[in-house]
N, C-alpha and C positions, 0 to 999 in steps of 0.2 A: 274856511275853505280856500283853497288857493287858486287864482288864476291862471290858465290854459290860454298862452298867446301863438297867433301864429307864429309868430318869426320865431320864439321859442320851440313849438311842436318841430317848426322845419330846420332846426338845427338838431333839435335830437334826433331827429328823421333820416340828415343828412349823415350822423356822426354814426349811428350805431347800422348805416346801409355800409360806407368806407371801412368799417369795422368787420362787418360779416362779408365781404368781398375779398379785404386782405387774409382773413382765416382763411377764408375757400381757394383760395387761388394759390398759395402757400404750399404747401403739399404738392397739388396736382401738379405744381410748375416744378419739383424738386423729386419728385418721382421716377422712374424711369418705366417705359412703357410695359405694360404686360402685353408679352406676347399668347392669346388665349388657346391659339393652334396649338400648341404646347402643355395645355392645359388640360389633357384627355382622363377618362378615369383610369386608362391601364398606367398614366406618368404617375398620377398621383399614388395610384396603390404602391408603386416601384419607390416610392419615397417615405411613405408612409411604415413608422414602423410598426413593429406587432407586439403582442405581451397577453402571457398567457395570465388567466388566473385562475387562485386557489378556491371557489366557493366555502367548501367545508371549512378551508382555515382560516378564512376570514369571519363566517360565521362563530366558528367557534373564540374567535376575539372576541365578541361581544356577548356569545352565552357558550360559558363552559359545556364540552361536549356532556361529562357526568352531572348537569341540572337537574335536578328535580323542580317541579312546580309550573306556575305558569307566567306568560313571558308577554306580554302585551307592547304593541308598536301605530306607531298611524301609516297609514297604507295609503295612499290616494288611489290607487289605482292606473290603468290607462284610459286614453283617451281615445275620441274617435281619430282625432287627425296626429295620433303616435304611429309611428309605421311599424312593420309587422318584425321586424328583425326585433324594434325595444319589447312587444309581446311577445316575441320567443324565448327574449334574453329573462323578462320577469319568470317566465311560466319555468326557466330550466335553474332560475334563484332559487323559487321559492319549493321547487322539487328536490332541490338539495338541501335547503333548509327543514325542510322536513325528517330529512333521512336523521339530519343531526339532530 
């Protein structure tokens, strides 16, 4: 077993506290301030780009539209604390998935 000294403990004490002080301070000091007032949802949606997408042809990437047979996946499901837009986006997936 090996020996645990103080002046040992309080050197590595000391070295790895100068150590996570210099990381954290790094950054913050080199940053430039976020202005948050600036930060509303109607700026971000104006920045935010868009993109539509293809359900069917993506689906059909993965299973030929003319399959026959059957087609098994793992699903987890939603959760309670999923918000209700990723429950819509699942429900309007897997209604197109279907169709294909």
């Amino acid at each position: 077993m090996r020996r645990i000294t103080v002046g040992g403990a309080v050197l590595r004490g000391a070295v790895s506290t100068a150590l996570t002080i210099s990381l954290m301070s790094g950054p913050a000091l080199a940053a430039p301030p976020v202005d948050l007032s600036k930060w509303s949802p109607e700026y971000v949606r104006s920045i935010a780009g868009t993109q539509d997408f293809d359900t069917a042809g993506d689906c059909a990437k993965v299973t030929p539209l003319d399959y026959k047979g059957r087609l098994t996946f793992w699903y987890q499901g939603v959760f309670e604390g999923d918000p209700d837009l990723l429950r819509q986006y699942y429900k309007d997936f897997f209604a197109t998935f279907r169709k294909t």
